[in-house]
matplotlib code that plots the C-alpha trace (Angstrom):
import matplotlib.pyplot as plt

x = [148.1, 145.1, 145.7, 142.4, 141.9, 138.2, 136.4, 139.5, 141.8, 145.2, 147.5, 151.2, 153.5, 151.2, 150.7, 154.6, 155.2, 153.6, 155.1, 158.3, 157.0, 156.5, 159.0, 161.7, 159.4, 159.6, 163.1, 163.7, 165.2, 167.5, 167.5, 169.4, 166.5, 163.5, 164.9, 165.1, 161.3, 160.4, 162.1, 164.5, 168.0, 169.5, 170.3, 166.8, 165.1, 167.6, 166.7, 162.7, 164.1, 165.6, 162.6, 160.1, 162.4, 162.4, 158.5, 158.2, 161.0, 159.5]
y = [23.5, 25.3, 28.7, 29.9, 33.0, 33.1, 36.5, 38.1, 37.4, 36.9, 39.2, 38.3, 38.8, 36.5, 34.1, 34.3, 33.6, 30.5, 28.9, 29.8, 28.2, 25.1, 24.9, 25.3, 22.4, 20.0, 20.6, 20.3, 23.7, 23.0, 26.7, 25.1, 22.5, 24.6, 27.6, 24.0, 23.2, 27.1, 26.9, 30.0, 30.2, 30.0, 33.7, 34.4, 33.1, 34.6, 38.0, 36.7, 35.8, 38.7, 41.1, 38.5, 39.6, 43.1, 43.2, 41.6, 43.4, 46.5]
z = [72.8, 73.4, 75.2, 76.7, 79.4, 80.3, 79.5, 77.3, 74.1, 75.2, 74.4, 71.8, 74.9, 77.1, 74.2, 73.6, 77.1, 77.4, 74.4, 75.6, 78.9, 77.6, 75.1, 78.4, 80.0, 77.5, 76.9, 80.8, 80.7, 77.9, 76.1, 72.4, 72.5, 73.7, 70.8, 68.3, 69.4, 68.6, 65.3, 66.7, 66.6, 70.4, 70.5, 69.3, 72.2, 74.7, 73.0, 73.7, 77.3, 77.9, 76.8, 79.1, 82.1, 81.7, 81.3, 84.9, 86.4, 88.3]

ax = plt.figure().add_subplot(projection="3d")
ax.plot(x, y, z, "-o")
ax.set_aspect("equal")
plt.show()
């Protein structure tokens, strides 16, 4: 899945975030199957959730 941003590198957390994105699409919001996808344990991507939400929080 190419990841491309015109005119800049993406950045880990926006890479991340769109992985995590997709993951949760193909697994039609599932969070065990999208962390199985991601090769993370459950908890693991709740931690990555978690973190996500309290970058685009104010």
């Amino acid at each position: 899945m190419p990841i491309l941003i015109p005119g800049r590198f993406p950045t880990l957390d926006e890479v991340e975030d769109a992985l995590v994105a997709e993951a949760l699409k193909r697994a039609k919001g599932n969070q065990g199957v999208a962390a199985t996808l991601l090769g993370l344990s459950r908890p693991a991507l709740n931690r990555r959730l978690a973190r996500r939400a309290a970058r685009v929080e104010p």
